[in-house]
Structure formats: C-alpha cells, structure tokens
C-alpha positions, 0 to 999 in steps of 0.5 A: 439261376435266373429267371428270364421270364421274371425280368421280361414280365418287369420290364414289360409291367413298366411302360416305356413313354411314361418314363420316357417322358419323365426322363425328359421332363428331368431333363428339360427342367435341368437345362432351364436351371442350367440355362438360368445359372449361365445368364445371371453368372453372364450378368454379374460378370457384366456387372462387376466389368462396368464396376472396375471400369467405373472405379478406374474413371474415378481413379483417373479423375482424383488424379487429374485433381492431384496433379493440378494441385501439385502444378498449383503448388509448383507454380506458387512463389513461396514469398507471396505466402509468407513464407521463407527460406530456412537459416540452416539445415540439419539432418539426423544421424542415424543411430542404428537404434531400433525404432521398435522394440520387442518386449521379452518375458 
C-alpha cells in the first residue's frame, strides 16, 4: 500500500510561496508575450488596412487619368489628325479551325 507519511514529508519538503511565486512569475511573463503578440498583430492589421485604402486611392486616380484620356479621344475629330474614313470594311470568316493546337506523340 501507500505510505502517506512519505507523501506528507514530500509535500512538506517542498515550500509553498516559492512555487507560488514561480507559478506566477510563468504566468506574468506569458500574458506579456501574449500582450505583445496582440499589438503587433493590431498594428500590422492597422497597417495592411491603410495599404489597401492607399492602393485603392491610386486605382481611383489612374481612373480619373483613363477616363479623361477616353473624353479626349471622343471629343477629337478624326479629320484634324488626318485621318480618314475606310473605302470598305471586311470581317473574317470564322473557320472553326482551332487556334492551337496540341501536338500528339
């Protein structure tokens, strides 16, 4: 059977604030670590948010550039460029002929 006087005298050997203290400090030092790990994952969610926001700006502007291109084109008279209109107009035929084709061994 087991002897109970052998585990009291263990438990007794052993000091109780030590461990306690120790318990604590593994503790402390864990919710720092976990503190940090929260606020850099917070400041590069932060980060990568004001990246798309940034990038969507610019995507707004190249826009705004296309569009006024276009209006600009629209707006031009074909005639001051020189150019002119076509003597006629032809369109292919389609052929169902692949455009690619897969080389067999």
């Amino acid at each position: 059977m087991h002897n109970f006087s052998q585990t009291i005298t263990a438990a007794a050997r052993m000091p109780i604030i030590p461990t306690l203290s120790i318990i604590a400090g593994i503790f402390l030092i864990s919710y720092v670590a976990m503190m940090a790990f929260v606020m850099t994952y917070g400041a590069m969610q932060m980060q990568f948010a004001q990246s798309v926001r940034d990038t969507g700006a610019h995507v707004g502007v190249l826009e705004s550039q296309y569009l006024a291109l276009v209006t600009k084109i629209n707006h031009t008279n074909p005639a001051t460029l020189d150019l002119t209109k076509p003597t006629s107009i032809a369109y292919i035929i389609d052929t169902s002929q692949p455009t690619v084709s897969i080389r067999m061994r």
